[in-house]
VMD Tcl script that draws the C-alpha trace (Angstrom):
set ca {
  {61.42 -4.30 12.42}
  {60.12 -5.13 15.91}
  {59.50 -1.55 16.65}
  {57.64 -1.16 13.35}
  {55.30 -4.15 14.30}
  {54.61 -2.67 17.79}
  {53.61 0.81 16.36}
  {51.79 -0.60 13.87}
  {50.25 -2.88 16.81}
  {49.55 -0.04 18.83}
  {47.63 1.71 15.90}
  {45.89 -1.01 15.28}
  {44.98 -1.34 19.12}
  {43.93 2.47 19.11}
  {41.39 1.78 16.33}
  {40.16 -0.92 17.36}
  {39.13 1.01 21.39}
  {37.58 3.79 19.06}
  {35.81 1.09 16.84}
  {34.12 -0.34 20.64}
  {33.71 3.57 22.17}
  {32.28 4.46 18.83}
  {29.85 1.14 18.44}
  {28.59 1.78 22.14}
  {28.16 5.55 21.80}
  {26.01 5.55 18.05}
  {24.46 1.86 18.55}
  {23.60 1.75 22.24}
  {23.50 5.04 24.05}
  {22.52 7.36 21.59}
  {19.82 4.96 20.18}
  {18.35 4.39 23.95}
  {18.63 7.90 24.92}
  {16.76 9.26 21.59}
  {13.85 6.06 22.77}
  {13.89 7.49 26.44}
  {13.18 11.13 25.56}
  {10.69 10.49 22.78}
  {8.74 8.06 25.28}
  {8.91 11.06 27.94}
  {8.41 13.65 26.36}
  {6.43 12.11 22.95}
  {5.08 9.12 24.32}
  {1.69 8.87 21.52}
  {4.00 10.75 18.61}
  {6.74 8.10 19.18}
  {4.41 4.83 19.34}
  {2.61 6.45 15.71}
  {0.37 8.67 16.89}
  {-2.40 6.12 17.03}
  {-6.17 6.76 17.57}
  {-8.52 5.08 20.12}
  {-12.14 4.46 19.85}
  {-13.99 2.21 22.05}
  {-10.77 1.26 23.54}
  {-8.89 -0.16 20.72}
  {-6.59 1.30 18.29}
  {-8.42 2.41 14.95}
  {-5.83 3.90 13.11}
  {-3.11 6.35 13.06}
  {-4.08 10.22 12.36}
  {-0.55 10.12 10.31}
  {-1.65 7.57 7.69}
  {-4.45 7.02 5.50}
  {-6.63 4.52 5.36}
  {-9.48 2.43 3.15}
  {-13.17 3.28 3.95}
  {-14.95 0.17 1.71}
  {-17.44 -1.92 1.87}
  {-14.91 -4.45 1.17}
  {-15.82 -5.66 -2.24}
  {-13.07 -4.73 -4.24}
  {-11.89 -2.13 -2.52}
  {-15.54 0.10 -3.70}
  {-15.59 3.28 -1.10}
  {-18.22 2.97 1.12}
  {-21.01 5.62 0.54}
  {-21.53 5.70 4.44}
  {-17.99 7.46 4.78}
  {-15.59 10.11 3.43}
  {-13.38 8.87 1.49}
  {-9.72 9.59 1.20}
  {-7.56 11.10 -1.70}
  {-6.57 8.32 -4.25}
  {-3.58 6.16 -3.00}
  {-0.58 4.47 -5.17}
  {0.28 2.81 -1.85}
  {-0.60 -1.10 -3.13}
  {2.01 -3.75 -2.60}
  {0.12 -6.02 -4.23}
  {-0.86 -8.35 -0.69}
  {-4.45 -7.94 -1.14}
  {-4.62 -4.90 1.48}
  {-5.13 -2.59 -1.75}
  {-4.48 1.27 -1.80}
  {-3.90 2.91 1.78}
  {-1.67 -0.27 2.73}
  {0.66 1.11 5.61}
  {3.54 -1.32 5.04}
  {3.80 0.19 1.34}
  {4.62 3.73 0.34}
  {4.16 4.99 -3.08}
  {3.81 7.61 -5.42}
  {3.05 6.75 -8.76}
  {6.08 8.23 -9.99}
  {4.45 9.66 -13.29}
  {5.19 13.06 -14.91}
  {2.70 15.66 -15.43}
  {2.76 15.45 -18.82}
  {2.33 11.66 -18.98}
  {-0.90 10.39 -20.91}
  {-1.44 7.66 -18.31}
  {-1.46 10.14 -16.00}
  {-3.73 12.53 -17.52}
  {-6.47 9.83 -18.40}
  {-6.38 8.22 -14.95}
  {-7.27 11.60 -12.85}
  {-9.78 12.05 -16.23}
  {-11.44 8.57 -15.16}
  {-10.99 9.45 -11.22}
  {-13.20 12.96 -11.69}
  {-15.58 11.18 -13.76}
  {-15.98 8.48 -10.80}
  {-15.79 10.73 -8.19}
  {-18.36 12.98 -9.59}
  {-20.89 10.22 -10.70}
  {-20.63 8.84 -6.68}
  {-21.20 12.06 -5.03}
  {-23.70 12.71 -8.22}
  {-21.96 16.47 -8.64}
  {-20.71 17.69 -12.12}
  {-17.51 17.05 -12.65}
  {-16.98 20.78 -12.64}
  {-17.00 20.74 -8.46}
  {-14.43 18.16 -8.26}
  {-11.47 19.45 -6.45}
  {-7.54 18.27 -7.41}
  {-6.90 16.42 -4.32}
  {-9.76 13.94 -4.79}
  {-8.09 12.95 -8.01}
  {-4.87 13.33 -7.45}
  {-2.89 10.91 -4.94}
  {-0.33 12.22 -3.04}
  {3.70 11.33 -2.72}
  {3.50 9.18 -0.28}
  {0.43 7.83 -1.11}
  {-0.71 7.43 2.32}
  {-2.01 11.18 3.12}
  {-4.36 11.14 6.08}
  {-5.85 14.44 5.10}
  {-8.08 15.70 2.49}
  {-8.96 19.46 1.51}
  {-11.89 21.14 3.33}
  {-13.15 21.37 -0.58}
  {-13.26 17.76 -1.05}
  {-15.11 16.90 2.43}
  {-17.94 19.98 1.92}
  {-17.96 17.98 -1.59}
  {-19.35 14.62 -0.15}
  {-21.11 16.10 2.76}
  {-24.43 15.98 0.94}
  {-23.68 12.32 -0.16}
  {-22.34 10.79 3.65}
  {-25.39 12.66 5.38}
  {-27.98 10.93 2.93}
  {-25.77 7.61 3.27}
  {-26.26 7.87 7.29}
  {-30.23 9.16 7.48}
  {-28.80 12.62 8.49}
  {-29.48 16.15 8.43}
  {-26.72 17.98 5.79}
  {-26.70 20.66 7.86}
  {-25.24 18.58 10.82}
  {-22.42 16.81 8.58}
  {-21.68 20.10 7.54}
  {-21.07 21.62 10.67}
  {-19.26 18.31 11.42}
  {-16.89 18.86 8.88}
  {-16.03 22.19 9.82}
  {-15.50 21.81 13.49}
  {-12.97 18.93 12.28}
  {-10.95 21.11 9.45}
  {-7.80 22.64 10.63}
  {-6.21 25.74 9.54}
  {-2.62 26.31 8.25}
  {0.33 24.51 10.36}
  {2.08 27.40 11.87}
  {-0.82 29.94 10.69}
  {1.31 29.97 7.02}
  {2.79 26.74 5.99}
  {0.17 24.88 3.52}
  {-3.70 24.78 3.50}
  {-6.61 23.93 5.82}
  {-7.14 20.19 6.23}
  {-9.26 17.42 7.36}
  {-8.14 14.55 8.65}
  {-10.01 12.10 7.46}
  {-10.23 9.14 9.93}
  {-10.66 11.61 12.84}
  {-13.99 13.35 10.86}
  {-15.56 9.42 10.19}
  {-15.11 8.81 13.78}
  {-17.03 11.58 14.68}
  {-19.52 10.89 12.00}
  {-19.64 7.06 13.61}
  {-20.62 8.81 17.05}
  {-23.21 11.33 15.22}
  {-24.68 8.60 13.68}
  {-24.86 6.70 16.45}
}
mol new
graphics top color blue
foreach p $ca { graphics top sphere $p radius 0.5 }
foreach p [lrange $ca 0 end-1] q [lrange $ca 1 end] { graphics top cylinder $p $q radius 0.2 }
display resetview
């Protein structure tokens, strides 16, 4: 009996050391040491990969964001817009809030699907006054995390004519704007050209003056 209750003791003394090594190794060390090399070696990836402008944080070329002119969320003829966003919780910061992800979780073959993007080409067209025809998938369709940064080179030449008029400014200028801010394929393969939106509206800011 007694030597049953001190193996048993020293089992239970055995687990318990590995329990404390273990705890240390996975919830101190490894935590701080995974901190200390992203701060070295990613120091702006690993604080969100924020952007600057007139030396305060604007934004985060990771995440999109709202550009209204704050009356129910209406986009703001001024700027590009963004892809439609999912990404409400419901707190009054409307689509694009960064504390919410969200797709919209409908199939493709669901009708309230189908007659949403219907009404988003319709509204998108009629702001950028283009026929409906022009209106590229990505400026109707959200994406699944519902806060996509980025937006198709197609979708940006689409509003070009409609952000330069906005601003008093030469198309021509927006346009070359746009393309000096569209990146190609990550990896030369993987996906499609982009623009990310928040970086193109800050150079349209400066342009504008």
């Amino acid at each position: 009996m007694n030597t049953s209750a001190r193996h048993s003791a020293r089992l239970l003394w055995s687990a318990l050391r590995a329990l404390l090594v273990l705890t240390v190794v996975t919830g101190v060390v490894y935590p701080l040491a995974v901190w200390g090399v992203g701060q070295a070696a990613f120091h702006r990836q690993a604080n969100g990969s924020e952007v600057t402008a007139g030396g305060r944080v604007v934004g985060s070329e990771l995440i999109g964001q709202n550009f209204t002119t704050g009356k129910d969320f209406a986009p703001d003829p001024r700027w590009f817009q963004p892809r439609p966003s999912a990404a409400d919780a419901g707190n009054g910061a409307g689509p694009y809030d960064p504390t919410y992800t969200s797709a919209s979780n409908l199939a493709a073959t669901s009708k309230v699907l189908t007659d949403l993007v219907k009404e988003r080409k319709k509204d998108v067209a009629a702001f950028n006054h283009v026929p409906q025809s022009q209106v590229p998938d990505d400026a109707v369709q959200a994406s699944g995390s519902g806060l996509d940064p980025d937006i198709s080179p197609a979708y940006a030449a689409l509003q070009t004519a409609r952000v330069a008029r906005a601003n008093g400014l030469p198309t021509a200028e927006v346009a070359k704007l746009v393309k000096e801010h569209t990146d190609g394929r990550q990896l030369g393969f993987l996906g499609g050209p982009i623009v990310n939106v928040l970086e193109l509206n800050l150079a349209l800011e400066r342009l504008a003056g």
